[in-house]
VOBA-1610 file (N, C-alpha, C; in pm, whole numbers, padded with zeros to 5 digits, always signed):
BEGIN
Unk+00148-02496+01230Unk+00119-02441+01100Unk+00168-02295+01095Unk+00269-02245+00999Unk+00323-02135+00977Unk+00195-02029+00894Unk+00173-01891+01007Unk+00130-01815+00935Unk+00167-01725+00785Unk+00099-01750+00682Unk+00206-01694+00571Unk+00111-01584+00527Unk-00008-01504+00597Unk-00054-01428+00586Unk+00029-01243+00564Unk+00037-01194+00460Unk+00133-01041+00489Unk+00099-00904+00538Unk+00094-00939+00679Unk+00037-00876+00762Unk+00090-00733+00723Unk+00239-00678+00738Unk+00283-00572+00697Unk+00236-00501+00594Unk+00205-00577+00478Unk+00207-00579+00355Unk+00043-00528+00379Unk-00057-00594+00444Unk-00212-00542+00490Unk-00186-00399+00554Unk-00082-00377+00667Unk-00100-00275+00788Unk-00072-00140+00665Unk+00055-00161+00575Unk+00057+00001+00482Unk-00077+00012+00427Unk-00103-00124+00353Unk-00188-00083+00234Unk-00322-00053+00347Unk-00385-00106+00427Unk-00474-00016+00537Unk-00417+00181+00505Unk-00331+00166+00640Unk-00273+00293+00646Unk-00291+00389+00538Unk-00260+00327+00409Unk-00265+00416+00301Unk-00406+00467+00245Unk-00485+00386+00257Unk-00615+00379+00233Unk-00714+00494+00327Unk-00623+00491+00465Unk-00678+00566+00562Unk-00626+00698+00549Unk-00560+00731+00419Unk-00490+00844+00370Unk-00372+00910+00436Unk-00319+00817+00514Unk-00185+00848+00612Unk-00061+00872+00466Unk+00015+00960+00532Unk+00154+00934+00434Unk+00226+00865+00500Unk+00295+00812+00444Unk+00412+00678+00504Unk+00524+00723+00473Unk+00643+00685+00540Unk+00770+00677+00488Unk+00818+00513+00538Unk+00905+00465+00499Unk+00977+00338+00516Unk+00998+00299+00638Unk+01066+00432+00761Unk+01073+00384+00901Unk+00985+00423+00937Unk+00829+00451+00919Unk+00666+00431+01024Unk+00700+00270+01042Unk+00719+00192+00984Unk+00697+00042+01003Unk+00812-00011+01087Unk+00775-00109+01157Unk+00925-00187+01261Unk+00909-00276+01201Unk+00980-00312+01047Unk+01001-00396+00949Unk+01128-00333+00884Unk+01224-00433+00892Unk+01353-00440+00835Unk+01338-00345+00638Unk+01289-00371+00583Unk+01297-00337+00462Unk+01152-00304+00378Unk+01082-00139+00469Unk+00959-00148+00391Unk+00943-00094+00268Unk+01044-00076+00201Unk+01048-00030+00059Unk+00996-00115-00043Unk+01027-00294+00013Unk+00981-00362-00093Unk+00833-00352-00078Unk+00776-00342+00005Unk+00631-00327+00014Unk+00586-00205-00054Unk+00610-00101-00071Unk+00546-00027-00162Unk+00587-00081-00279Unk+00673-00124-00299Unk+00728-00178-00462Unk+00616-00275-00501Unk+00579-00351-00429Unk+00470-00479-00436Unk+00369-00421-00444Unk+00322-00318-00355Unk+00170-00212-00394Unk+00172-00221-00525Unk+00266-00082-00571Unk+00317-00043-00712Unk+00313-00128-00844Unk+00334-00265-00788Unk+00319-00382-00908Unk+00176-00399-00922Unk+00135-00394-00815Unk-00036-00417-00770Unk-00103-00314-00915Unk-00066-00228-00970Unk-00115-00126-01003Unk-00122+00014-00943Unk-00094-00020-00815Unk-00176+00081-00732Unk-00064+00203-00770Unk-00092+00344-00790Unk-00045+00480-00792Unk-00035+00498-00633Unk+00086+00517-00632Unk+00141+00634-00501Unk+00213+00729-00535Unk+00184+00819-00457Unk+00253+00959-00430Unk+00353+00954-00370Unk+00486+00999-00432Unk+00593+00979-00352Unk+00648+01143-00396Unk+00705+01171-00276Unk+00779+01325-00260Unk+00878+01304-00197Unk+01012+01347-00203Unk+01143+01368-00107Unk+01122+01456-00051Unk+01162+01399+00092Unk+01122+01487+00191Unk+01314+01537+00275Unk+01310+01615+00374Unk+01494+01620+00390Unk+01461+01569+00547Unk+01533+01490+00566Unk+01561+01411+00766Unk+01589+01522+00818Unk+01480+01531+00957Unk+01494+01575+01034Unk+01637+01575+01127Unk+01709+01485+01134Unk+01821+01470+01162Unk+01930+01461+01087Unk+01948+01507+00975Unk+02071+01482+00918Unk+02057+01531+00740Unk+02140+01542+00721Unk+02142+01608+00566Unk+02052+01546+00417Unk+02085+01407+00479Unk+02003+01314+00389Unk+01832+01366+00362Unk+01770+01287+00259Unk+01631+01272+00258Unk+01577+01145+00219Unk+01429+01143+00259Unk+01401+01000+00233Unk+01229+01070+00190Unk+01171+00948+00103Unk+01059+00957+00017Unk+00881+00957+00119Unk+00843+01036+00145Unk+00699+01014+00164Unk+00607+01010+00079Unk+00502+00847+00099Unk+00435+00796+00013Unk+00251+00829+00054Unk+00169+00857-00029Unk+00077+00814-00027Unk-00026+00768-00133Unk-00128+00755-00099Unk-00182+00688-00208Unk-00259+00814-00321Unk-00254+00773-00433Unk-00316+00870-00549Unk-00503+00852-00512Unk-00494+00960-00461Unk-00676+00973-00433Unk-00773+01025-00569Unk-00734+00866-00681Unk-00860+00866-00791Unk-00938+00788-00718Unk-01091+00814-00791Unk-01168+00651-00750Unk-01106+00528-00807Unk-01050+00528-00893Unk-01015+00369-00993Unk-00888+00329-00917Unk-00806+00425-00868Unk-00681+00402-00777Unk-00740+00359-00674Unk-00781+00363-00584Unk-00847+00348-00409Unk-00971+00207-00464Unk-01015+00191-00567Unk-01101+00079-00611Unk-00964-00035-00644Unk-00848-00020-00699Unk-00760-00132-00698Unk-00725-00120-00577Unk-00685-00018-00480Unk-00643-00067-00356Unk-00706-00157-00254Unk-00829-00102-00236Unk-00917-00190-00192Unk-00944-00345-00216Unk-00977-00350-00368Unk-00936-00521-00428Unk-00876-00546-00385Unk-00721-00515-00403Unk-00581-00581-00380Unk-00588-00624-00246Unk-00685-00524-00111Unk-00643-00561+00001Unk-00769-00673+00079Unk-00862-00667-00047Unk-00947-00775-00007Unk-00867-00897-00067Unk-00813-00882-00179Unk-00716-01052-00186Unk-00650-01062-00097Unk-00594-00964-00032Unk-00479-00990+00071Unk-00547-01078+00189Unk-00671-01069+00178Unk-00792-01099+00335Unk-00790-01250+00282Unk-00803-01289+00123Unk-00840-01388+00077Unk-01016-01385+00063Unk-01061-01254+00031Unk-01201-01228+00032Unk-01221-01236-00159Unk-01310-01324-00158Unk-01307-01308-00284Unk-01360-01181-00378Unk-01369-01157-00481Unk-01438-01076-00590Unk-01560-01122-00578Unk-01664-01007-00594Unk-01826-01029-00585Unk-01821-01043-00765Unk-01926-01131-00791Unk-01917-01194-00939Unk-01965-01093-01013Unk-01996-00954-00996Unk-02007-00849-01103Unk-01836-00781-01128Unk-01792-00810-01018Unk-01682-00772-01017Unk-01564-00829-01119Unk-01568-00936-01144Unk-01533-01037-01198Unk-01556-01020-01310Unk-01652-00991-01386Unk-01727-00954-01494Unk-01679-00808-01580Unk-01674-00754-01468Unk-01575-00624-01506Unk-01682-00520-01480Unk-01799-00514-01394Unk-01912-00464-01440Unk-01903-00370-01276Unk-01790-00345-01222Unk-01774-00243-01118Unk-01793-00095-01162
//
């Protein structure tokens, strides 16, 4: 049985939650850009700043998460669906 759980996709949105900034190569995943893109659809607000490489002329984007309560309350959801944990039925209701 193939795991189709998105573990990567759990380890940022953790990370982010734990108020780390990220950039694309923290992860040993081929392409983690689409994963913030998928946050981002989520609703979720990130902070993104260009930052300049330490090695070379280029720059690349550091992300973190927008520290509202209503931002860090969808992150959280999003990463309890990710668990497959359901919504508590006030939640559901809209009554968070």
């Amino acid at each position: 049985m193939r795991n189709t759980t998105p573990t990567h996709l759990i380890t940022i949105l953790k990370e982010l939650l734990d108020g780390k900034t990220m950039k694309s190569s923290d992860q040993f995943i081929v392409n983690a850009n689409q994963y913030f893109r998928t946050i981002k659809k989520q609703g979720i607000e990130l902070v993104e700043v260009w930052k300049p490489n330490l090695t070379n002329t280029g720059q690349h984007k550091e992300r973190s998460l927008h520290q509202t309560i209503e931002n860090i309350k969808r992150a959280k959801k999003y990463l309890e669906a990710l668990h497959g944990i359901k919504p508590k039925k006030d939640e559901v209701q809209g009554n968070s």
